[in-house]
N, CA, C and O of each residue as an XYZ file, in Angstrom:
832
protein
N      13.396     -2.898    -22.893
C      12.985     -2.999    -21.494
C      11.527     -3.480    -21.410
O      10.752     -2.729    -22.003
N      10.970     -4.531    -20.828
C      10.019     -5.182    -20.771
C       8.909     -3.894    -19.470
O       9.161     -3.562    -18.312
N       8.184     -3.659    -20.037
C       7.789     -2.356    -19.046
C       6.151     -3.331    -19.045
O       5.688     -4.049    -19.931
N       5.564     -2.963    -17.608
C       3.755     -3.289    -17.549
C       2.549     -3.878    -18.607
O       1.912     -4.908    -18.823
N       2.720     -2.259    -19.187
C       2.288     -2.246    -20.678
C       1.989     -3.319    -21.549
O       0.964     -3.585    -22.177
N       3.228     -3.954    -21.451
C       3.053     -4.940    -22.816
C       2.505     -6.393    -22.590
O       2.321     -7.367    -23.319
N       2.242     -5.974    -20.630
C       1.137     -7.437    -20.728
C      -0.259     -7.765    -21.079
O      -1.010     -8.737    -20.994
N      -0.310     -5.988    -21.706
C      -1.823     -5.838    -22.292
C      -2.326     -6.938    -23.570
O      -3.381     -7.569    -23.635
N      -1.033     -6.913    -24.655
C      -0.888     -7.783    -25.432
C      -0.622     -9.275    -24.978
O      -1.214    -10.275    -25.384
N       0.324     -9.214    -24.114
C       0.595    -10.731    -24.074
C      -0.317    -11.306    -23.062
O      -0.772    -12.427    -23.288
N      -0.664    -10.650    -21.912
C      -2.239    -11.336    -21.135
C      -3.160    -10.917    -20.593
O      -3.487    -11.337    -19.483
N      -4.044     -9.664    -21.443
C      -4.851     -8.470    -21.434
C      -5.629     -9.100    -19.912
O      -5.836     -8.343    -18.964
N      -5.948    -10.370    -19.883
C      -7.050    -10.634    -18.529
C      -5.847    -10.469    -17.370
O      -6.217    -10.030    -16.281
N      -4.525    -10.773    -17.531
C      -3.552    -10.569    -16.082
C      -3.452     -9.129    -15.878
O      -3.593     -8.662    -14.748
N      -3.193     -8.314    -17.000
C      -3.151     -6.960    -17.189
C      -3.994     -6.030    -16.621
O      -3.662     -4.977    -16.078
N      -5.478     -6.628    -16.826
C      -6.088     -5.671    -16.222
C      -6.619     -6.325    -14.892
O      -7.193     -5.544    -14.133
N      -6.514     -7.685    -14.479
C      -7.053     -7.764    -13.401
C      -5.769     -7.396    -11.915
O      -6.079     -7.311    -10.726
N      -4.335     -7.238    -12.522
C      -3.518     -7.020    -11.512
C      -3.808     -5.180    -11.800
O      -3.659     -4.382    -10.875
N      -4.074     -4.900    -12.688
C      -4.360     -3.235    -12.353
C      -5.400     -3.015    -11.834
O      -5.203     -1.919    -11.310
N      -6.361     -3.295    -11.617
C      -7.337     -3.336    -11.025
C      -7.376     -3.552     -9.344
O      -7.938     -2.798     -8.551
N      -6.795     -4.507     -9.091
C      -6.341     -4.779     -7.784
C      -5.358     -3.920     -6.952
O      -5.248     -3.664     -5.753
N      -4.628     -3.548     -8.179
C      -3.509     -2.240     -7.293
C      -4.595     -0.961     -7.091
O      -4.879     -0.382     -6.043
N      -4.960     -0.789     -8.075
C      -6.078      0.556     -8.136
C      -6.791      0.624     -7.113
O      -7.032      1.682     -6.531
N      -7.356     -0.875     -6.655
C      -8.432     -0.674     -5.742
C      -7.525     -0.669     -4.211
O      -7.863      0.050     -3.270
N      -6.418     -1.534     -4.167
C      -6.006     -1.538     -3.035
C      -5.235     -0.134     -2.356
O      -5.216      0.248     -1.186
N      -4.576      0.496     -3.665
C      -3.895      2.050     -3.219
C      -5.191      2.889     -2.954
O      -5.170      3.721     -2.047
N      -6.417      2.687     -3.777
C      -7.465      3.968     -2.889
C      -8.126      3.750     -1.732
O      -8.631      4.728     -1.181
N      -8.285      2.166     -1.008
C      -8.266      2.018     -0.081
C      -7.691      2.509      0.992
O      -8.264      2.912      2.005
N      -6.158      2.467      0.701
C      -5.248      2.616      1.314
C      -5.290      4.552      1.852
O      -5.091      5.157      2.906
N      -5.594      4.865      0.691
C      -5.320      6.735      0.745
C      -7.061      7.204      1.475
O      -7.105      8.363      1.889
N      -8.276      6.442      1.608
C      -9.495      6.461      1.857
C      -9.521      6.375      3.156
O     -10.304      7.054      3.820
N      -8.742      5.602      3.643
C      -8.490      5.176      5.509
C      -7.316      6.259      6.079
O      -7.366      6.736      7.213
N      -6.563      6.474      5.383
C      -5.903      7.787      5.645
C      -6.541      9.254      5.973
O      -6.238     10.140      6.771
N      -7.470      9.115      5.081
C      -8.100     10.466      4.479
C      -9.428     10.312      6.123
O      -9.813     11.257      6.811
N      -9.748      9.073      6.260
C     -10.971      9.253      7.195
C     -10.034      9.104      8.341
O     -10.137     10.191      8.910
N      -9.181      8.388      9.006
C      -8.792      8.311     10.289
C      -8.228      9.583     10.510
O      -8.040      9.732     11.717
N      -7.773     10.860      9.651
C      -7.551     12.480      9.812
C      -8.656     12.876     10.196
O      -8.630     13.643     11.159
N      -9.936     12.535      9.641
C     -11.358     13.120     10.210
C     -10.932     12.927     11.663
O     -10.535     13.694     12.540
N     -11.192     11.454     11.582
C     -11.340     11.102     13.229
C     -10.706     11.278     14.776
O     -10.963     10.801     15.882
N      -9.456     12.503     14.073
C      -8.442     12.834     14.959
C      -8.499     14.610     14.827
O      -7.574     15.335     15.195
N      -9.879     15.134     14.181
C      -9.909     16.297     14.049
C      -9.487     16.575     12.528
O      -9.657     17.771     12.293
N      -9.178     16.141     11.830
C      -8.148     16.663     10.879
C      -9.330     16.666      9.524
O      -9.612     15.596      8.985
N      -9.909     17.857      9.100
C     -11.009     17.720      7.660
C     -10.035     17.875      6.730
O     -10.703     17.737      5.706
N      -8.868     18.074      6.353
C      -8.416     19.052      5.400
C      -8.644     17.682      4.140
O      -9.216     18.131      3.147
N      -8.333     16.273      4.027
C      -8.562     15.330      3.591
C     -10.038     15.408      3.131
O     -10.387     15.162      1.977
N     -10.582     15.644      3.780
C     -12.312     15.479      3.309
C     -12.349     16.687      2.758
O     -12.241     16.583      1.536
N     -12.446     17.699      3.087
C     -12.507     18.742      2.821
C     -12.730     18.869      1.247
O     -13.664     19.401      0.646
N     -11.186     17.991      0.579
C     -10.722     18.012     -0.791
C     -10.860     17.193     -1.691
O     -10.363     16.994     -2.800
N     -12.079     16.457     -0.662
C     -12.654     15.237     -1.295
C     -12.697     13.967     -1.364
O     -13.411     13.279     -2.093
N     -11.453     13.446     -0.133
C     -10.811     12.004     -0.581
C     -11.559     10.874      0.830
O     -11.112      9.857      1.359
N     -12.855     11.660      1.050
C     -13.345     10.297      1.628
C     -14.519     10.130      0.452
O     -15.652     10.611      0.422
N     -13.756      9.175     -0.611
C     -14.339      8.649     -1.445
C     -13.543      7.038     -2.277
O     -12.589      6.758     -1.552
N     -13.579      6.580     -2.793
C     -13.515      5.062     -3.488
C     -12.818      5.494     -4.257
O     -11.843      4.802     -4.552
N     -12.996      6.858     -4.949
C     -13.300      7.016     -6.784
C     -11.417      7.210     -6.916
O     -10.815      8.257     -6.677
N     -10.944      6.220     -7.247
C      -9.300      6.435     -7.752
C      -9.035      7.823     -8.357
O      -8.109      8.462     -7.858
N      -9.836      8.454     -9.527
C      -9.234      9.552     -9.967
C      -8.930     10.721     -8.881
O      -7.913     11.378     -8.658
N      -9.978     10.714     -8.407
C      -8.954     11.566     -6.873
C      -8.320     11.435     -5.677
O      -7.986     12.195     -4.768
N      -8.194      9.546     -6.058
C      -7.221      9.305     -4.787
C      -5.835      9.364     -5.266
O      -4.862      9.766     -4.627
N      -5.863      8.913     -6.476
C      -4.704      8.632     -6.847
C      -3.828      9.612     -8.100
O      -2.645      9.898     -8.286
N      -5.130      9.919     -8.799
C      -4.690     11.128    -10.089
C      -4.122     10.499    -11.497
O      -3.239      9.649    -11.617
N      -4.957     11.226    -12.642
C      -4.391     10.463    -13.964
C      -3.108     10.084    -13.977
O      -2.826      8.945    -14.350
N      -2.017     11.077    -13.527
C      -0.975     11.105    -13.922
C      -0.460      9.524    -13.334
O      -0.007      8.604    -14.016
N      -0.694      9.555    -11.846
C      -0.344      7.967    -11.179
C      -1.040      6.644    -11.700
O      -0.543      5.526    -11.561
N      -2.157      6.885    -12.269
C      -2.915      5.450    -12.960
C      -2.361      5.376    -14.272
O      -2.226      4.234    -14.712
N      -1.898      6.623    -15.230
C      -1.168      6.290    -16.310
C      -0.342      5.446    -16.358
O      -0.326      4.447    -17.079
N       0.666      5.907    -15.324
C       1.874      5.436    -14.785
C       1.955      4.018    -14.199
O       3.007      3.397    -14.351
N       0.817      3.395    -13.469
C       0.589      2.036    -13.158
C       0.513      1.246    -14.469
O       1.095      0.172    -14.623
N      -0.183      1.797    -15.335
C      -0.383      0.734    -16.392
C       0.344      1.102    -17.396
O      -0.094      0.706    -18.477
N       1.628      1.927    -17.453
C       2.564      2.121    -18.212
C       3.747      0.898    -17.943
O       4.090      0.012    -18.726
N       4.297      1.200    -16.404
C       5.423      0.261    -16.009
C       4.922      0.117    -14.678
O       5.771      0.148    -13.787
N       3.511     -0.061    -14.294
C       3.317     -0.899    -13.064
C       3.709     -0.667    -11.481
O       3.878     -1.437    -10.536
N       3.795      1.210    -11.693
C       4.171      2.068    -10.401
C       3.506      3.241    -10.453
O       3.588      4.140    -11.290
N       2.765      3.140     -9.370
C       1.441      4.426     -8.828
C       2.273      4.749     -7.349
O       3.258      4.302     -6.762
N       0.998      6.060     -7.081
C       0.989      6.394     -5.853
C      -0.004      7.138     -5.515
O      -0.657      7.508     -6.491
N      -0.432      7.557     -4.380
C      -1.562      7.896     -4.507
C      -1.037      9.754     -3.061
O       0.087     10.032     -2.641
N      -2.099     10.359     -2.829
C      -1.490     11.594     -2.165
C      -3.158     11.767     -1.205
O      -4.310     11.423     -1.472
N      -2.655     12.319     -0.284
C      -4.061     12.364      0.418
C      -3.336     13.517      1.251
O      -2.269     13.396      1.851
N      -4.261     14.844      1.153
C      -3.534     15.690      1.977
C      -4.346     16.262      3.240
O      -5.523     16.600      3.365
N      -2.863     16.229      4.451
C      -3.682     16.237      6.045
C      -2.360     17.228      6.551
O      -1.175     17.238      6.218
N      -3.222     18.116      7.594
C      -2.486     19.187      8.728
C      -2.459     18.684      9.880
O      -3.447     18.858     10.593
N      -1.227     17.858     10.428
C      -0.900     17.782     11.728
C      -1.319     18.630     12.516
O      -1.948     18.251     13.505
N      -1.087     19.979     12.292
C      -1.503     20.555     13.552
C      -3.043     20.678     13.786
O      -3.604     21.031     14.824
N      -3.560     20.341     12.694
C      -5.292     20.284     13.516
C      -5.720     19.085     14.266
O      -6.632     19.002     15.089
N      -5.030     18.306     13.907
C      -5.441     16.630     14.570
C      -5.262     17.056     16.079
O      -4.640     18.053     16.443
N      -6.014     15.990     17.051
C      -5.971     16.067     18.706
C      -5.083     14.737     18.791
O      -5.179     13.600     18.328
N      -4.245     15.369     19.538
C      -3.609     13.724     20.131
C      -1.778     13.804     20.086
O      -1.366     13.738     18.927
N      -0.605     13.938     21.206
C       0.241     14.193     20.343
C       0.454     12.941     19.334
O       1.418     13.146     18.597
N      -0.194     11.690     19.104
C       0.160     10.460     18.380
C      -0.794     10.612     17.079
O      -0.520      9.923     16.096
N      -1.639     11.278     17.049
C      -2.506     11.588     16.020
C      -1.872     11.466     14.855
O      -2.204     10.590     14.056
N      -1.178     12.068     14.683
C       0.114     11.944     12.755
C       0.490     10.560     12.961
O      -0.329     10.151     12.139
N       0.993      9.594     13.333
C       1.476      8.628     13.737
C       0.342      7.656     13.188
O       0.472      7.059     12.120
N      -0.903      7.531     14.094
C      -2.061      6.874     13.627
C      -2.457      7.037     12.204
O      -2.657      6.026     11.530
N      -2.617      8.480     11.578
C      -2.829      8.898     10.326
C      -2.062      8.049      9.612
O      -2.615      7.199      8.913
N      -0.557      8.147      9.676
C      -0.129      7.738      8.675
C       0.143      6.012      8.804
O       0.554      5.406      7.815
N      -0.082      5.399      9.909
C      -0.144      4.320     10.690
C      -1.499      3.303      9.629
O      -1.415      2.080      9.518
N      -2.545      4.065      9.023
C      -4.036      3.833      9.060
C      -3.886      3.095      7.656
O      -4.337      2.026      7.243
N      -3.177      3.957      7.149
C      -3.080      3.576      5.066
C      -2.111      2.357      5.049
O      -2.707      1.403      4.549
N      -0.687      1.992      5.452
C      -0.522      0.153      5.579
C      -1.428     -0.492      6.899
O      -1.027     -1.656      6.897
N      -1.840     -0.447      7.365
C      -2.851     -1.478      7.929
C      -3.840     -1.385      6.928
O      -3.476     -2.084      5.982
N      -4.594     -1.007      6.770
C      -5.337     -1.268      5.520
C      -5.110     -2.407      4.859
O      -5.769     -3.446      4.833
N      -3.854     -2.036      4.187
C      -3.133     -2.811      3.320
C      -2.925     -4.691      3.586
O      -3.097     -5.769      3.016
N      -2.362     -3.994      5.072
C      -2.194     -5.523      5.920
C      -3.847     -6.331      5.936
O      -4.061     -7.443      5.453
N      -4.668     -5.634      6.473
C      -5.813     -6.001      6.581
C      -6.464     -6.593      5.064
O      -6.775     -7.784      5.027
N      -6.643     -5.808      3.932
C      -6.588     -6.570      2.706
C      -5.754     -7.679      1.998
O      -5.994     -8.202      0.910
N      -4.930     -7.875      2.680
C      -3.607     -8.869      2.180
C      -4.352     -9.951      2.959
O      -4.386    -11.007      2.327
N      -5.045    -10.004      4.318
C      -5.782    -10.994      4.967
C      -6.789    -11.748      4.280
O      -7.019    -12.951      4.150
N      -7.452    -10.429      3.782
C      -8.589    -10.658      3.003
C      -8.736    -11.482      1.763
O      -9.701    -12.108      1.325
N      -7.267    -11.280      1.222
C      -7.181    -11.965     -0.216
C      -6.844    -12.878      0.349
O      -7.242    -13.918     -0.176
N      -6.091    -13.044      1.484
C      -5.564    -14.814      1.186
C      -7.104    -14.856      1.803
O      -7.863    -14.077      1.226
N      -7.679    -15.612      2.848
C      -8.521    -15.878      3.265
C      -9.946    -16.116      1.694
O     -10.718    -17.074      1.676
N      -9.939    -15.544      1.129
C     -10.830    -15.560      0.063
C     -10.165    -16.547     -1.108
O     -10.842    -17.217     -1.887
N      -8.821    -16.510     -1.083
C      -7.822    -17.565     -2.005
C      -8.479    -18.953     -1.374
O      -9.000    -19.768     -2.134
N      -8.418    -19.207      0.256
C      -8.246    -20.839      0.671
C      -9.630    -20.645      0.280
O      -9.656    -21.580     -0.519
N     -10.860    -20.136      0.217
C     -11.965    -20.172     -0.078
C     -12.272    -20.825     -1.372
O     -12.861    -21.842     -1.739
N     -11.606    -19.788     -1.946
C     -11.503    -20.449     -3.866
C     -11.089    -21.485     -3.981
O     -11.853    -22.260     -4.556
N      -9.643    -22.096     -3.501
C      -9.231    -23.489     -3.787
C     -10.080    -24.712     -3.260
O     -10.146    -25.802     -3.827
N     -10.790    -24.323     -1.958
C     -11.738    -24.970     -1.439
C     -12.924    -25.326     -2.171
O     -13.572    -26.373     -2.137
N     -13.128    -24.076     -2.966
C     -14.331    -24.132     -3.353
C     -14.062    -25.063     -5.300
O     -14.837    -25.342     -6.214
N     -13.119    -25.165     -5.160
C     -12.980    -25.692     -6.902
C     -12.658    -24.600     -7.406
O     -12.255    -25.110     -8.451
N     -12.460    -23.362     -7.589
C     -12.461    -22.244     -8.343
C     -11.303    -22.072     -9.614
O     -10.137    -22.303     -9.295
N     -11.532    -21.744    -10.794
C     -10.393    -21.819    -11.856
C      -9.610    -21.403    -11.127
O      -9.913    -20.731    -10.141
N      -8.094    -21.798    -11.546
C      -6.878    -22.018    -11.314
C      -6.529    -20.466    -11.543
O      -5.969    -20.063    -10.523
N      -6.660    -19.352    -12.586
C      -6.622    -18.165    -13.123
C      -6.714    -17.342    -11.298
O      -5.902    -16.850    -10.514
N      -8.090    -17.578    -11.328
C      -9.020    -16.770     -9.950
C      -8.170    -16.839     -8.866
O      -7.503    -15.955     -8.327
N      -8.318    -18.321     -8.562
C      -6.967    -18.187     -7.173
C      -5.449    -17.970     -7.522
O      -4.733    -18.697     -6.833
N      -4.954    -17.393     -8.156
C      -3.931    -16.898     -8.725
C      -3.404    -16.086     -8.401
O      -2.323    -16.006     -7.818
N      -4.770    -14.637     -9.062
C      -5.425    -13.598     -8.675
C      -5.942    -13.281     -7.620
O      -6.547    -12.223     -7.444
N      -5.778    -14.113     -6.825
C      -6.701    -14.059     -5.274
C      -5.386    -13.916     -4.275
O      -5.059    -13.084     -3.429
N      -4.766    -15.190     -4.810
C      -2.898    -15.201     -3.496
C      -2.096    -13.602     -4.484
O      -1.344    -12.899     -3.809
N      -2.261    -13.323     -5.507
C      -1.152    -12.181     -5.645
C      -1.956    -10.919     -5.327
O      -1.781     -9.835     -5.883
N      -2.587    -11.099     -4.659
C      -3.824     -9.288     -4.209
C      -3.194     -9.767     -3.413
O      -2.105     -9.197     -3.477
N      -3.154    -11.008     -2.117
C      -2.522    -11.287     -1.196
C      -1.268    -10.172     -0.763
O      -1.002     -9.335      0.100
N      -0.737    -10.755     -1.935
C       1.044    -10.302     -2.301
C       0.998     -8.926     -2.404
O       1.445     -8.223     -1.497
N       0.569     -8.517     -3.281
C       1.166     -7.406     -3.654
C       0.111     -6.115     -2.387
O       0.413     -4.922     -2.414
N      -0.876     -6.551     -1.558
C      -1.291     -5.602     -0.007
C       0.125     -5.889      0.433
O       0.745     -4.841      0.614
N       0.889     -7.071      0.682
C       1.310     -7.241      1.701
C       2.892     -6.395      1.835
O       3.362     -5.947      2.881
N       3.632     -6.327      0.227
C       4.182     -5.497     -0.154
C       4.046     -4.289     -0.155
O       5.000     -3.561      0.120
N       2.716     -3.755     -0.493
C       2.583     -2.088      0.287
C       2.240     -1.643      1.614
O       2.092     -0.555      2.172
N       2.165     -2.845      1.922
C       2.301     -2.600      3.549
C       3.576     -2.891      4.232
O       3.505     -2.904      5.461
N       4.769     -3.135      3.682
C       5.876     -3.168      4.149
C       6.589     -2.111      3.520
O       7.431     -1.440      4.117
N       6.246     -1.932      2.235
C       6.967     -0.624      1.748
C       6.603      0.593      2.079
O       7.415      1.516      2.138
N       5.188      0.744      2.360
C       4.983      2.456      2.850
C       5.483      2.703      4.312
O       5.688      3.771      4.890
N       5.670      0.932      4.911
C       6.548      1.445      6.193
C       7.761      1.604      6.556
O       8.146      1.750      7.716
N       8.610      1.578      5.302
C       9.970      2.042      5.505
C      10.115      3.026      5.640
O       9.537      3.854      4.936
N      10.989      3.372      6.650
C      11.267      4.814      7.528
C      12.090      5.913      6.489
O      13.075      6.609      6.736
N      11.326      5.793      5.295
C      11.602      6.859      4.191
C      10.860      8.606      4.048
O       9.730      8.756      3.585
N      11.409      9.366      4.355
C      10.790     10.612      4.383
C       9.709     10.944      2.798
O      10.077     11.115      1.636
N       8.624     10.933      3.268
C       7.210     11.074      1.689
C       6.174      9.567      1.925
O       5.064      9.355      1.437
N       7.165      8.484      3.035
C       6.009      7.439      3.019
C       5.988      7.306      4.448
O       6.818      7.942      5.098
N       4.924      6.365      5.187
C       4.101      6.408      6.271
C       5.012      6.184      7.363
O       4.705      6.439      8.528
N       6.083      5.731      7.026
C       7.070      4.598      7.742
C       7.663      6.300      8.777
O       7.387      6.563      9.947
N       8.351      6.991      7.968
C       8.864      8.053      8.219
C       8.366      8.876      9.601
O       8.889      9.413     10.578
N       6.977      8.626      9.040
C       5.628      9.645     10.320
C       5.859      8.892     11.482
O       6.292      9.324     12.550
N       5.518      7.650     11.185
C       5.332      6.851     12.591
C       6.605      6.647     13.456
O       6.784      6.583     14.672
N       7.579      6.555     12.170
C       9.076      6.619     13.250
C       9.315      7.924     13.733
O      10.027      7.845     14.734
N       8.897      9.614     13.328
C       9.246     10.412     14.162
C       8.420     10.795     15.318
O       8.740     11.706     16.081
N       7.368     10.096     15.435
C       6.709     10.157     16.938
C       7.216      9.165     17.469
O       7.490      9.507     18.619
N       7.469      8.254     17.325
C       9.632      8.100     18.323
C      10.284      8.877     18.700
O      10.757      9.244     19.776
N      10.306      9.331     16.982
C      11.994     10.357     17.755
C      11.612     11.666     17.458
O      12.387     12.227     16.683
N      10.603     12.366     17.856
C      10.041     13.524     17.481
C      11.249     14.792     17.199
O      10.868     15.889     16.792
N      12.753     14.510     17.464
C      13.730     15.631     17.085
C      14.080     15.115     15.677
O      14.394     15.889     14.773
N      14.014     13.806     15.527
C      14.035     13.661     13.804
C      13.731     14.505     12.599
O      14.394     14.319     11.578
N      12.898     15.309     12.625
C      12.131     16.140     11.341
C      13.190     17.268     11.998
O      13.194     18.202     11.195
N      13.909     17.517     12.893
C      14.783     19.526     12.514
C      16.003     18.718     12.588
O      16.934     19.396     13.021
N      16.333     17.493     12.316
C      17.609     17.141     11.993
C      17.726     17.973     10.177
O      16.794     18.012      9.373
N      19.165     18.553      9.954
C      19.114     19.626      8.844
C      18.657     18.795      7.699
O      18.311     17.614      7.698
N      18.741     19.833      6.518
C      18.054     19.356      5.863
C      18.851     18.519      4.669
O      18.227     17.886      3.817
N      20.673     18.604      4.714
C      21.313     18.025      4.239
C      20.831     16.172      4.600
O      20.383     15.288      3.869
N      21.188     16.211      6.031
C      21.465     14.905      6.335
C      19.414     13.844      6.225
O      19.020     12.695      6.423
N      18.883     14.964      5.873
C      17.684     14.303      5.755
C      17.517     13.717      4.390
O      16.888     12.699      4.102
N      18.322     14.690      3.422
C      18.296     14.134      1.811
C      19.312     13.438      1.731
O      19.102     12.392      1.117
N      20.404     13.575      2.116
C      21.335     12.570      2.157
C      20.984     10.659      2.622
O      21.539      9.666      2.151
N      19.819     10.739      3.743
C      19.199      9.478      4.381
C      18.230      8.923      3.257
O      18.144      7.713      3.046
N      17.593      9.748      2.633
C      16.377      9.920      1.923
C      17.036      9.339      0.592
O      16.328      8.571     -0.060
N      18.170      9.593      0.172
C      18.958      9.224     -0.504
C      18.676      7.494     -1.078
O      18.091      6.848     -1.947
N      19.850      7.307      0.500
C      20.969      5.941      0.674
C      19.259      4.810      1.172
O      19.126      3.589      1.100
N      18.319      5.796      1.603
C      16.865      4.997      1.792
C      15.897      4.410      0.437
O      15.024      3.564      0.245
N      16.666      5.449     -0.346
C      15.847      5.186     -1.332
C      16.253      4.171     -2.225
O      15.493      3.422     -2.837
N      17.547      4.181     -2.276
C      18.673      3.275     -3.281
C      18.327      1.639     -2.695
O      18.004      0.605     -3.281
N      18.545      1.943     -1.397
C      17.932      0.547     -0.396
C      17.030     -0.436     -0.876
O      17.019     -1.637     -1.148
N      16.007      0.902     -0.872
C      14.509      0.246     -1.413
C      13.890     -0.535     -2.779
O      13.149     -1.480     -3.052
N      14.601      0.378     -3.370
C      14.765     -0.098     -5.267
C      15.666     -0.993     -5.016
O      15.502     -1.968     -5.750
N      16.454     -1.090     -4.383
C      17.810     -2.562     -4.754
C      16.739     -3.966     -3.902
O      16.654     -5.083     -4.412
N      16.193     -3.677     -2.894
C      15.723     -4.629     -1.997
C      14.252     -5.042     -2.285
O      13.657     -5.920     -1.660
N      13.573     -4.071     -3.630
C      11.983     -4.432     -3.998
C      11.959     -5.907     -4.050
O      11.109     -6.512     -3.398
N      12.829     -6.537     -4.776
C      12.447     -8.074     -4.754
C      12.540     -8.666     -3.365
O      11.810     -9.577     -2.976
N      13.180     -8.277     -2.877
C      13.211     -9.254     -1.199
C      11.693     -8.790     -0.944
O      10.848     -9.667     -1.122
N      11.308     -7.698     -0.604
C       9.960     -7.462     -0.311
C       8.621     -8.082     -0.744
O       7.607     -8.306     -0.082
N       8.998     -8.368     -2.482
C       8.240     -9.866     -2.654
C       8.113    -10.794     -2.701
O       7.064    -11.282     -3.122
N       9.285    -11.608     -2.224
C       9.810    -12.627     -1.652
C       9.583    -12.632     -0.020
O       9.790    -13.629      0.671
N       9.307    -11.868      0.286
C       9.065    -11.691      1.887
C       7.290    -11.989      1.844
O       6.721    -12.981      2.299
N       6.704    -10.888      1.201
C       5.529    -11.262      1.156
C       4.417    -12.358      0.160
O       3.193    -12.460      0.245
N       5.443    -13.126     -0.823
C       4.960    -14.144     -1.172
C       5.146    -15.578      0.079
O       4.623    -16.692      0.049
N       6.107    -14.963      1.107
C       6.239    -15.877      2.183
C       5.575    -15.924      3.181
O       5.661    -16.832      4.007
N       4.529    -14.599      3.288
C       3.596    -14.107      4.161
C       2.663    -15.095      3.908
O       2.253    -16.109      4.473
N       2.331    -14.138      2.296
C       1.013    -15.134      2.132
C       1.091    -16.691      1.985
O       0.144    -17.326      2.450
N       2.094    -17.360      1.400
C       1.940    -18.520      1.595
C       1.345    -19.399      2.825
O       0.435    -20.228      2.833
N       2.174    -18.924      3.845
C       2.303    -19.193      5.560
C       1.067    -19.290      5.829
O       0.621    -20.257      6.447
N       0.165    -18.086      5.313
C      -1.261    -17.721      5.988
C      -2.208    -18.776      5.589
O      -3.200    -19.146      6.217
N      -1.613    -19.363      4.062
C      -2.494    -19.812      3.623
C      -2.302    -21.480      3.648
O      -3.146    -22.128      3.029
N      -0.959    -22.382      4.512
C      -1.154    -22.811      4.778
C      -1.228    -23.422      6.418
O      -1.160    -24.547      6.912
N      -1.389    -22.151      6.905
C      -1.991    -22.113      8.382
C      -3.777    -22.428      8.339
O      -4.388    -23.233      9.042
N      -4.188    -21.751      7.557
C      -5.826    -22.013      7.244
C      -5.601    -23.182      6.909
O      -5.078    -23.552      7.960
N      -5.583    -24.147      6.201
C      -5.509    -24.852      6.126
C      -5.374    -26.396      7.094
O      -5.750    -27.568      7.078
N      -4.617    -25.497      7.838
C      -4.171    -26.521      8.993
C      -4.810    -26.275      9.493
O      -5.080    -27.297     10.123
N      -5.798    -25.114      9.974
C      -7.044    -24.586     11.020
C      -7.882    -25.583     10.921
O      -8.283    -26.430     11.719
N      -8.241    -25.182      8.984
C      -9.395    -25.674      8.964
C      -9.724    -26.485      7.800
O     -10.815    -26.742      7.290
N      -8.563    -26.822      7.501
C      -8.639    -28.468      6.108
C      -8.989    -29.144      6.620
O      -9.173    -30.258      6.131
């Protein structure tokens, strides 16, 4: 089984510059979480430390092992609904960590048409459109309406009777959601290698 890992050997500079980019983009991601709970009342996030950059406590050895084992992290940022003000407050919280995402996926392309503009090795803008890619992918995946990711929160301030639906038919969803997700990961980067492309030749057309 061809696992992460072994692109240390075969292309130590792809290896660590796509780990690097996930690293930085998941503590982003858990950092805007952790502060937009401040900003709705909610310290328990700060409290425990995570309005900070520093990956080891956004994300935890065990999840950065795991990225550069077979190339799957996660990161945990912990917040109490009931202290936040607002009934939409959880919603925004968990709303805060893929925009982020979206918002950095901007960032990379926008810095990609820069690079190609600018002459930049072929390597760099590479590395520039797949930061693109792979924000734009965790910003579509933490919003699937899967119970443990963001998608879930924001869809039950919709349907706020969602969460005392029992607890069979919630693992049972959680299930057939999850099987979904793992069967459909490639459409998701195929979706968002179509994002970024688009973006990047819309700039272009802006401003070639």
């Amino acid at each position: 089984m061809n696992i992460f890992l072994s692109y240390l050997w075969r292309d130590p500079r792809l290896f660590f510059t796509i780990s690097l980019i996930v690293i930085f983009s998941v503590t982003c991601h858990e950092f805007f979480h952790a502060w937009c709970a401040l900003k709705v009342g909610d310290s328990t996030a700060a409290d425990a430390g995570h309005l900070t950059f520093n990956p080891f406590r956004q994300m935890g050895p065990v999840s950065l092992v795991m990225l550069l084992l077979v190339g799957f992290c996660w990161g945990a940022v912990p917040v109490n609904p009931a202290r936040m003000r607002g009934r939409h407050a959880p919603a925004l919280v968990a709303a805060a960590g893929p925009v982020t995402n979206f918002v950095l996926a901007l960032l990379f392309v926008t810095l990609c048409y820069l690079a190609v503009k600018a002459g930049a090795n072929q390597f760099a803008c590479h590395m520039l459109h797949y930061g693109a890619v792979l924000n734009f992918v965790l910003f579509l995946f933490n919003l699937l309406p899967i119970p443990g990711l963001d998608g879930f929160t924001v869809l039950c301030d919709f349907f706020p009777k969602l969460p005392a639906i029992s607890s069979e038919t919630v693992r049972g969803a959680f299930f057939v959601l999850v099987v979904l997700a793992i069967a459909f990961v490639d459409k998701l980067f195929r979706l968002a290698e179509f994002a970024a492309g688009f973006l990047l030749v819309l700039l272009e057309r802006c401003f070639g």
